[in-house]
MARTIMAR-821233 format. One record per residue (C-alpha): residue number from 0; x, y, z. Coordinates in nm, 3 decimals. Last residue first. Layout:
BEGIN
NUM X Y Z
...
//
This chain:
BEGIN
292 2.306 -1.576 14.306
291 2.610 -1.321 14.126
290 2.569 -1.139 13.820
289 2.778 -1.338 13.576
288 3.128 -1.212 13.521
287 3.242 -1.234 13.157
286 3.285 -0.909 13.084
285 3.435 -0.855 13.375
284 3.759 -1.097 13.248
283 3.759 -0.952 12.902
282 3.915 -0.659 13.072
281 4.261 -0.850 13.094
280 4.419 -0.693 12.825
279 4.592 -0.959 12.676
278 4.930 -1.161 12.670
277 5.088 -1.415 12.496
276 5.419 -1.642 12.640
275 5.522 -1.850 12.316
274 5.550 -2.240 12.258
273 5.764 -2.489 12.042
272 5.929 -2.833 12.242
271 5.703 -3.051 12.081
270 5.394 -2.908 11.961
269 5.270 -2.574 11.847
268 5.128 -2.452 12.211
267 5.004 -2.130 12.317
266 5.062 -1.982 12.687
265 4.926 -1.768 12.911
264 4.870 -1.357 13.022
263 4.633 -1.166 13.105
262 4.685 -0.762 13.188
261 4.562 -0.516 13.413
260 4.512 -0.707 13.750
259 4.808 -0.530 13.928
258 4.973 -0.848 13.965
257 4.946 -0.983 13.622
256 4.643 -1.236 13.561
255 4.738 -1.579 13.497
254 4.650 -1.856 13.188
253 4.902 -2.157 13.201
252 4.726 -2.320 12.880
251 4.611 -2.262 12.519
250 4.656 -2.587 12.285
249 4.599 -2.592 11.932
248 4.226 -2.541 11.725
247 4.226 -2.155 11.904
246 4.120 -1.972 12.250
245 4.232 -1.679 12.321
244 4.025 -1.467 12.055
243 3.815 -1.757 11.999
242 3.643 -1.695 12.365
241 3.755 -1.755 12.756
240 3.534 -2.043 12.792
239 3.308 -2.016 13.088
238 3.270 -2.299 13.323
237 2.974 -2.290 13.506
236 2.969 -2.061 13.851
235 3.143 -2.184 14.186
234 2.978 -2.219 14.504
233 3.058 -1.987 14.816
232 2.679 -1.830 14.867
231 2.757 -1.515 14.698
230 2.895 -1.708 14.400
229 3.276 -1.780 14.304
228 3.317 -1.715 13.955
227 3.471 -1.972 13.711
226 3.671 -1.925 13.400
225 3.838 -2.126 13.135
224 4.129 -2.136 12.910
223 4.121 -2.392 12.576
222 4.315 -2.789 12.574
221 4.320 -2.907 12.250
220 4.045 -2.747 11.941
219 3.759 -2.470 12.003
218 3.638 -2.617 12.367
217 3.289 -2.746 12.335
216 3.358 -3.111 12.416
215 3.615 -3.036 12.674
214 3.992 -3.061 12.701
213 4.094 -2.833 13.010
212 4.290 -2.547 13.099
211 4.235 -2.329 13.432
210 4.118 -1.990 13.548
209 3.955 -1.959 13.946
208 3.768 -1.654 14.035
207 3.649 -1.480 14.321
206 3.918 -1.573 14.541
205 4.078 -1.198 14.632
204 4.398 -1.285 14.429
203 4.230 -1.439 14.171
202 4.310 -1.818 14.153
201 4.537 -2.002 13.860
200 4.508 -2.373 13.779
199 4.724 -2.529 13.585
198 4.534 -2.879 13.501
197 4.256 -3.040 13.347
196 4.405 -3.275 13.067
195 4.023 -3.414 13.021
194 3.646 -3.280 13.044
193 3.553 -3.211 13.367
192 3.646 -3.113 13.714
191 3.575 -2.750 13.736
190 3.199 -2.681 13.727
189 3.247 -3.067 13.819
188 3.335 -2.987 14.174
187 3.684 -2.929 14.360
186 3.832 -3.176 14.550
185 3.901 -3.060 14.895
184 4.262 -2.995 15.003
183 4.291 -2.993 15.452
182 4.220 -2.661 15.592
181 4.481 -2.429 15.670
180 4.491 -2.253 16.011
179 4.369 -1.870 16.086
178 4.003 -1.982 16.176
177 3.986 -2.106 15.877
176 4.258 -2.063 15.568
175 4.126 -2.235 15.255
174 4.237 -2.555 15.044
173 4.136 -2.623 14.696
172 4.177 -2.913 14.472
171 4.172 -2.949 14.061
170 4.164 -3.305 13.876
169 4.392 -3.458 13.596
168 4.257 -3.855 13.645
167 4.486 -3.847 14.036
166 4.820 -3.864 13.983
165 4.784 -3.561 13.730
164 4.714 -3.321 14.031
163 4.611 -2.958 14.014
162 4.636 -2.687 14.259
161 4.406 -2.417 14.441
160 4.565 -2.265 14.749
159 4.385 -1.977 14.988
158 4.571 -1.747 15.179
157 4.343 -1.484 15.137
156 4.618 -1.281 14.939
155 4.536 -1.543 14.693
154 4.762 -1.882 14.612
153 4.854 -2.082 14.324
152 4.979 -2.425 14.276
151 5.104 -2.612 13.929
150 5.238 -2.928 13.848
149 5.084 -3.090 14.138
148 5.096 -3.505 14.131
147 4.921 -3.636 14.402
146 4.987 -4.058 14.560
145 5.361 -3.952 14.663
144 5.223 -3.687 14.915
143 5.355 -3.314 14.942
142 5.024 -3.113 14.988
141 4.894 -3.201 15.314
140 5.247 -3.340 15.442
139 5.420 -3.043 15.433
138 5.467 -2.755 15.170
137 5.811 -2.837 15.123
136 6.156 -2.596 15.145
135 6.384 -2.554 14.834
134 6.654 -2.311 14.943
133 6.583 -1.973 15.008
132 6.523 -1.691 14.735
131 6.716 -1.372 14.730
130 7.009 -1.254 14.976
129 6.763 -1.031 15.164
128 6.509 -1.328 15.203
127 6.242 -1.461 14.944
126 6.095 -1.805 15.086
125 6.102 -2.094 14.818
124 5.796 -2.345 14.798
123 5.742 -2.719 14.733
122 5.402 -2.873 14.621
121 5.415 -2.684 14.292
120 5.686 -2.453 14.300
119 5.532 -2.139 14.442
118 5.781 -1.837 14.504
117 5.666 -1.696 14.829
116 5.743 -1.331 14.961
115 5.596 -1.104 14.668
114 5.263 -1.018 14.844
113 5.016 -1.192 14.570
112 5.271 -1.479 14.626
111 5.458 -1.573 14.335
110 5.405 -1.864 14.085
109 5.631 -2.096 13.875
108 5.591 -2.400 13.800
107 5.861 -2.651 13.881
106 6.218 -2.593 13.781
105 6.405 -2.653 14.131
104 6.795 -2.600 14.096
103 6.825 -2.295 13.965
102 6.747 -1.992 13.860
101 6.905 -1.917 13.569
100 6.895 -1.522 13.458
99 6.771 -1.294 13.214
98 6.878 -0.923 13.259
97 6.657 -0.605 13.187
96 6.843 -0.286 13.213
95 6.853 0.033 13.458
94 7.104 -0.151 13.711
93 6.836 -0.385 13.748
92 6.510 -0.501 13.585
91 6.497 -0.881 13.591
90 6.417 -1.184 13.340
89 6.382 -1.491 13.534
88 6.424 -1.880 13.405
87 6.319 -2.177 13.529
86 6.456 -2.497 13.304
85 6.217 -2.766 13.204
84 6.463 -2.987 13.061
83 6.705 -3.018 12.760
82 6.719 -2.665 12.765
81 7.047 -2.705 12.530
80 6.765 -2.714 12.262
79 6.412 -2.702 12.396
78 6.235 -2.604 12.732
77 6.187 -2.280 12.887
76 6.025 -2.200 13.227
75 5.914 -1.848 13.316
74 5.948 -1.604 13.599
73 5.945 -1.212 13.518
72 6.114 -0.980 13.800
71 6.017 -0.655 13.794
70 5.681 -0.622 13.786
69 5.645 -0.470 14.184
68 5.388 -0.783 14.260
67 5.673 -1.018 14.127
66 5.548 -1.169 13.766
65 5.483 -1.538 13.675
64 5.460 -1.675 13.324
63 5.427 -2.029 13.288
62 5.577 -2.154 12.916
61 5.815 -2.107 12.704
60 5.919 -2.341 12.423
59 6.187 -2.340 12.215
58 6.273 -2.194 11.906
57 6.342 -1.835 12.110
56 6.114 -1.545 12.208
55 6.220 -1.399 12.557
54 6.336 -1.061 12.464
53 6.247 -0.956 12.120
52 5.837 -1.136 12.150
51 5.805 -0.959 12.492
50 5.485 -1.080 12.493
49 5.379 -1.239 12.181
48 4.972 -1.058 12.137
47 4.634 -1.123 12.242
46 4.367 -0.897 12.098
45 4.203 -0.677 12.349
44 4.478 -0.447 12.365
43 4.830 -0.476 12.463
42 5.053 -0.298 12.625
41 5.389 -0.148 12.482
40 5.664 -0.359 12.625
39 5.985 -0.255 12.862
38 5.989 -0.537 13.027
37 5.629 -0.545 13.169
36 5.769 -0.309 13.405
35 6.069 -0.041 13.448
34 6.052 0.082 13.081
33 5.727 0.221 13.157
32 5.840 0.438 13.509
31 5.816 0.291 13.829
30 5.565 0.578 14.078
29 5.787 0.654 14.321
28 5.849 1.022 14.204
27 5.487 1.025 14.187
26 5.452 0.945 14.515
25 5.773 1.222 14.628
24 5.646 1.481 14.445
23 5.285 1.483 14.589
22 5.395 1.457 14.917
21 5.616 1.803 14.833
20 5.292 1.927 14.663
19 5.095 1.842 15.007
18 5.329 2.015 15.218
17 5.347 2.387 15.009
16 4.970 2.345 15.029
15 5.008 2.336 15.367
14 5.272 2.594 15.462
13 5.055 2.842 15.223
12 4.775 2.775 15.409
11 4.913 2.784 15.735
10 5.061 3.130 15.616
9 4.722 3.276 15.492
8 4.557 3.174 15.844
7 4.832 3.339 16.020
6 4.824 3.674 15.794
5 4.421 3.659 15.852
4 4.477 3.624 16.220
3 4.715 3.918 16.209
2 4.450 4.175 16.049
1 4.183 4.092 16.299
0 4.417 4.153 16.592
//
């Protein structure tokens, strides 16, 4: 009896090992492979770097890079040339290749939901179905007014919205989910709301930071990236400046964090209708963090 407990133990064992390698298998198996994200592009370190420089680069200027939480689709808008306005563009991994693509009609600023089922468009919004995006829907009366101009809106997988407006002196607003229904936009404070040109606001996907351009008085040129931390007690920390190794004497704007939180990415201006997409390790970003009050 003794002897066939241990051969039924030994089998169970074996069964369940045997279980956990297929499991094993079938995760990693899932797992996308290098040239199936980030278009194909060797990371970057803690210098910032042309993303994609061989793909996207042209004479023009692109701007407002958004990535689909799987990082296969890239959303961008380019402007110069026979791009006579801002014109969205997406960059997608199918059929074991990376194709660029229209994607018309609405060009406003991109940004995608942290769970991949809204495309942002400033105060209008595009729901993702199984024939692609949905027509042009709005946001409602809260955030579609004639008095506020949002260029660009972002949202965390809290549900909660920060945006700018140029209608009203370049300012930043933020609007929560309470109690499961969404609270009317609040001006943000002047850990935010200074300086000039503040706009393009991006928030971290579980709200504890909010990155944005401005013009200030100790920025290193135009318009320079900055941070804020949410504090333990819901206020928002001084405005960091993101450093000299972002930051330079022409504009830097459009900063965003890629989906799985590895990698930063925004935009530097030459003038005109002349821009590239950088990117960055995004480790820079805990270095930064204050210990929170």
């Amino acid at each position: 009896m003794i002897k066939n407990n241990s051969f039924l133990l030994i089998l169970f064992m074996l069964i369940l090992n045997a279980c956990n390698q297929k499991e094993h298998k079938v995760k990693a198996s899932d797992s996308p492979k290098a040239e199936e994200v980030y278009l194909g592009q060797k990371p970057p370190g803690s210098t910032p770097v042309l993303f994609a420089p061989d793909i996207i680069q042209t004479e023009h200027r692109e701007a407002e890079a958004a990535f689909s939480p799987d990082l296969k689709e890239f959303y961008f808008r380019r402007r110069g040339g026979k791009y006579k306005n801002n014109t969205l563009v997406v960059i997608q991994y199918k059929d074991n290749e990376w194709t660029e693509s229209v994607v018309p009609p609405r060009a406003g600023e991109p940004f995608i939901s942290p769970d991949g089922k809204i495309l942002h468009l400033g105060s209008k919004y595009r729901e993702r179905t199984s024939d692609g995006w949905s027509e042009v829907k709005s946001l409602g009366p809260l955030f579609d007014r004639e008095d506020w101009g949002i260029m660009r809106l972002s949202a965390s997988a809290k549900g909660t919205y920060v945006f700018d407006d140029y209608k009203s002196n370049d300012v930043i607003r933020i609007s929560t989910i309470k109690d499961g229904k969404r609270q009317a936009p609040q001006m943000m404070g002047p850990m935010i709301n200074t300086g000039e040109w503040t706009a393009h606001p991006f928030i971290a996907p579980d709200d504890s930071y909010i990155i944005w351009d401005s013009e200030r008085e100790n920025g290193y040129g135009d318009s320079d990236l900055y941070i804020s931390f949410k504090q333990k007690d819901g206020s928002w920390s001084n405005a960091i400046n993101l450093g000299d190794k972002i930051n330079t004497e022409v504009p830097e704007a459009y900063g965003s964090v890629s989906p799985d939180g590895k990698y930063f990415f925004f935009h530097r201006s030459y003038g005109g209708d002349t821009g590239n997409i950088f990117w960055v390790d995004a480790q820079f970003i805990e270095a930064l963090r204050p210990k929170l009050k």
